[in-house]
N, C-alpha and C positions, 0 to 999 in steps of 0.2 A: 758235782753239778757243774754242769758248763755256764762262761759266763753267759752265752744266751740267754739262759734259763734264768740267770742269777738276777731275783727283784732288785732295782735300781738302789733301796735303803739298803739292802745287805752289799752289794756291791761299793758302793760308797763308803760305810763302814771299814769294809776290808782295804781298799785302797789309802784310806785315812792311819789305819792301825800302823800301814806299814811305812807311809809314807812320816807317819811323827804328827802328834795332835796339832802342831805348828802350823801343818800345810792344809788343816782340816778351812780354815778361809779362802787357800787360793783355791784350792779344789772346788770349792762352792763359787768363787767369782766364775771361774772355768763355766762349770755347768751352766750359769745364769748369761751367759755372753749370747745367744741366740737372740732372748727376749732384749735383751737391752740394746743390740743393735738393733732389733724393730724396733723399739718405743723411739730411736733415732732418726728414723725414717722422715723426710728425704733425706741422706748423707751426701749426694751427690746430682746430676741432672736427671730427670726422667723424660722417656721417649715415648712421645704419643706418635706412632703407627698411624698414617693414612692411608690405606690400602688403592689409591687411587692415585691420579697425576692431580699435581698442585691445580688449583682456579676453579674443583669442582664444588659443590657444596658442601660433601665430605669432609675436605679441607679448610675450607673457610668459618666453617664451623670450628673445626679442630684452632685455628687460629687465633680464632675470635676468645677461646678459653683459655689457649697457651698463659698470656700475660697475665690474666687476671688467678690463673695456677699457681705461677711463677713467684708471683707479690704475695698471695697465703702462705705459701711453704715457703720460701724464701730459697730457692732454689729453681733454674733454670728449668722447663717443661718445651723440649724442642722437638718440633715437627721433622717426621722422618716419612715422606713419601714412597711406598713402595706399590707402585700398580700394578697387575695382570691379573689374567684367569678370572676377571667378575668380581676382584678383593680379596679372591684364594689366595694371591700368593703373601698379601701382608698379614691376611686374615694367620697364614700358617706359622710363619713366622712367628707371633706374636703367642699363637699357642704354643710353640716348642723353647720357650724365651723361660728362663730362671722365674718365677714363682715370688719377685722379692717387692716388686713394685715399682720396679724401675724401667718397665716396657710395659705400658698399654695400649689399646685398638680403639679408633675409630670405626666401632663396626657401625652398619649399616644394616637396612630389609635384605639387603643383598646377599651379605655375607652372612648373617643368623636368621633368615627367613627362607630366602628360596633358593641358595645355592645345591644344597644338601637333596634337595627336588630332583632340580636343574640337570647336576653333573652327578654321571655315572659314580664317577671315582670322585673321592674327597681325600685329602691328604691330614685332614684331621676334623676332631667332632665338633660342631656351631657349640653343641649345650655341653659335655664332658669334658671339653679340653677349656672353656671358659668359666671365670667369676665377673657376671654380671656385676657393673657398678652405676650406670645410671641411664636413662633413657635423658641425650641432651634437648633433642627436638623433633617434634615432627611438618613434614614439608607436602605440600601438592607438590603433584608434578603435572605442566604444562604444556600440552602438545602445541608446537612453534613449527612453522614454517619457513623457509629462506624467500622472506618478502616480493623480491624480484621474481622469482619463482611462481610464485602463487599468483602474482599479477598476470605473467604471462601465461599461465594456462586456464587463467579468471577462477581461481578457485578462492573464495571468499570467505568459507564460512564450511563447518564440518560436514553438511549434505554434500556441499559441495564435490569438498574431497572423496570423499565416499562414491560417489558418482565417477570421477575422475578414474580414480583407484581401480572397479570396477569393469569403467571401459576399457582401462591398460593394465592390466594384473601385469607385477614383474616390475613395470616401467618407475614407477619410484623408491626410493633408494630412503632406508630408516637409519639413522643411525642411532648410536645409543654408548655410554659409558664402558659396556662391556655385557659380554654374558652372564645372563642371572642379574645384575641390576633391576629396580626396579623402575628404572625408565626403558631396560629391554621390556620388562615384562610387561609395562604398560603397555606398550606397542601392540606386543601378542595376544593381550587380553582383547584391544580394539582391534585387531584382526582378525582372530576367531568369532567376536559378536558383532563383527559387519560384514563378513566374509569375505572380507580382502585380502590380497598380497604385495607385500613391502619385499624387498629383497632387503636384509638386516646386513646393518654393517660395524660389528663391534669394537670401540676403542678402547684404550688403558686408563679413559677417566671421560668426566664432563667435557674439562678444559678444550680436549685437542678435538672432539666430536663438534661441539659450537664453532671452533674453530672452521672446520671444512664445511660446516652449517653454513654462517655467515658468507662463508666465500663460495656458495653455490655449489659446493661438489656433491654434499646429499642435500634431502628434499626436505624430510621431516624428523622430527626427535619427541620425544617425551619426556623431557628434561625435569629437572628440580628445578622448584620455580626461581630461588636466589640465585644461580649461577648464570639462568633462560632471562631472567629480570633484567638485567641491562643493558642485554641486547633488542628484549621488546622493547622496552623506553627511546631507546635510539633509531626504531624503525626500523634496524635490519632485518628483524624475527617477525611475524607475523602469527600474536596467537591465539589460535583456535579455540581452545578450552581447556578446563582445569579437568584433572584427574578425580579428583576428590569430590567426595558425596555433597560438598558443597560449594558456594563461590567461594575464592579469598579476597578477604579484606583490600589487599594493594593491587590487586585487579579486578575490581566489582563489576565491573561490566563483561567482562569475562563467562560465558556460562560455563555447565559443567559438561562435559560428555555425555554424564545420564541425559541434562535438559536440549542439548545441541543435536543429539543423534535420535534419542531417543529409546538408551539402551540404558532401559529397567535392571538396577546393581550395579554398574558399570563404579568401581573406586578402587584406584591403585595407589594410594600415595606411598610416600616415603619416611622413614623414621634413622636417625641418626644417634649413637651409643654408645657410653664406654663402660671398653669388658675389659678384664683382667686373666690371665694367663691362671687355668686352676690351682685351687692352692694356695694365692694369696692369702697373705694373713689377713682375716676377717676387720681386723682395726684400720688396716689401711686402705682398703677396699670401703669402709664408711666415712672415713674421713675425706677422700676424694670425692665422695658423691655429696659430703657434705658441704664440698667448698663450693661444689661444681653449683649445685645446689642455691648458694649463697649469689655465688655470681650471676647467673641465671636469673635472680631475682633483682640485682640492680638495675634503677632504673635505663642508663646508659646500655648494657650490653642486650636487656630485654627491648628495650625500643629499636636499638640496632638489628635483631633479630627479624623481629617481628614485620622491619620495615623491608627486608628482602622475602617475607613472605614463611616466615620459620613463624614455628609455635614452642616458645621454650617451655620443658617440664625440669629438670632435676630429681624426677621418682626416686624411691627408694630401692636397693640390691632385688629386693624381691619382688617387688610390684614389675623392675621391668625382666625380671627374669619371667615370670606372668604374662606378659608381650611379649617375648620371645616365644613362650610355646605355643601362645596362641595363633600367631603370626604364622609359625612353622607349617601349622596346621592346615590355615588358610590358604597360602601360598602353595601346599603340595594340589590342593583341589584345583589351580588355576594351573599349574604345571600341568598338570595330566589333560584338565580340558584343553589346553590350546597343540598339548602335543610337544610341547618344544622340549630338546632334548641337549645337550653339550657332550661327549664324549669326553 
């Protein structure tokens, strides 16, 4: 019989026989060394993966957890920035990473909802190559304009635009986080149900697209509202409406695109998550969500949240594995109606 074949007790056995009853303990610490370096877990720092550039909400999120990780487990949880491709490329990374718990994702609607749509070629699977470990939060996203901007072409208000848009097909300039995001998609979505065109301008994150926002070199974005939020406040942004089926809280006054255009269904928001590379051990995958979980619920990081416009949940491995497919779902229907495509 080959040892393939050979069941683990007889195998055991025979190594024991020959090795002297003596070593029949280490031989058994041996075998037990897998499990007990997990029950040790963290042993060292873990890396939360931002698939975007720092300042988006992606990030700010991922940050806003870092410390309060860090202080449960008693070990270092440090931000590692990796942007392109729409969150493919940290998204990929993060699936081809050791299985142990020591590299996890900031995924996004982006990265497990409508990439997979999006782009032709994927370099790995949203649901096969991950272990879902908790839905952090979900966000509107808020179509902003570059104030000066909108002043001088008197555009006020989303008719407005729309009219605008219209008479100059081409002549304004959208930008957006990147392809397959769901502040691209928003875009598409409101382009296909008002029949306008933006010429799309994709960046490696929030950050750097706000950035050329504010300083007038595009026109308009569909931003996450935390990251879009302190530039409305300051008056650079000028913003038109929420994405989401309803108002938010920290900008009431604010309508929504359904109630501003008048387009019956119109809701793209945003969701933010941490997955785990497949294959994690199942304990540590619930103890992360449990803390994440815990944190989440104190008063301090939830008022923080909440106050840029996020809505903390902490779900459980399966409930947002549950949002993710249904998400998948959604998102391939709004891919196909608007057409857009990524090679």
């Amino acid at each position: 019989m080959s040892l393939k074949s050979t069941p683990r007790r007889t195998l055991l056995c025979s190594v024991t026989r020959a090795l002297g009853v003596a070593s029949i303990s280490t031989f058994s610490v041996l075998l037990a060394l897998p499990s007990a370096a997990q029950s040790t877990w963290p042993a060292r720092p873990v890396k939360i993966v931002v698939p975007f550039a720092a300042g988006g909400t992606t990030d700010i999120l991922a940050r806003a957890l870092a410390p309060e990780l860090s202080k449960a487990f008693g070990q270092p949880f440090v931000i590692d920035n990796r942007g392109g491709a729409g969150g493919n490329l940290g998204a990929d990374m993060v699936a081809k990473s050791t299985a142990d718990g020591y590299t996890i994702l900031m995924g996004t609607v982006g990265t497990h909802g409508i990439n997979q749509s999006l782009y032709a070629k994927m370099a790995f699977d949203p649901i096969k190559d991950f272990a879902p470990i908790t839905l952090v939060a979900g966000v509107p996203n808020v179509m902003v304009m570059n104030a000066e901007k909108a002043r001088t072409l008197g555009i006020n208000n989303v008719p407005d635009f729309i009219n605008y848009a219209k008479a100059n097909p081409g002549k304004l300039n959208m930008a957006s986080s990147g392809n397959g995001t769901s502040i691209h998609m928003a875009g598409e979505l409101f382009k296909s149900m008002t029949g306008t065109f933006m010429v799309h301008f994709p960046y490696r994150g929030s950050s750097p697209a706000l950035l050329d926002l504010v300083a007038g070199n595009t026109d308009v974005m569909f931003d996450n509202l935390p990251s879009a939020l302190p530039h409305i406040k300051s008056g650079r942004l000028k913003a038109f409406a929420v994405t989401s089926s309803q108002r938010s809280a920290v900008l009431p006054e604010v309508p929504t695109v359904e109630e501003a255009a008048k387009l019956k269904g119109f809701e793209a928001s945003s969701w933010f998550g941490l997955l785990a590379p497949a294959g994690t051990p199942p304990d540590i995958v619930n103890r992360i969500q449990q803390e994440v979980a815990k944190s989440l619920n104190t008063p301090a990081i939830k008022e923080k949240l909440m106050l840029q416009g996020a809505i903390p949940s902490g779900n459980t491995p399966q409930e947002f594995a549950k949002l993710i497919e249904v998400e998948t779902s959604k998102w391939a229907k709004v891919v196909k109606a608007s057409g857009a495509k990524v090679d």
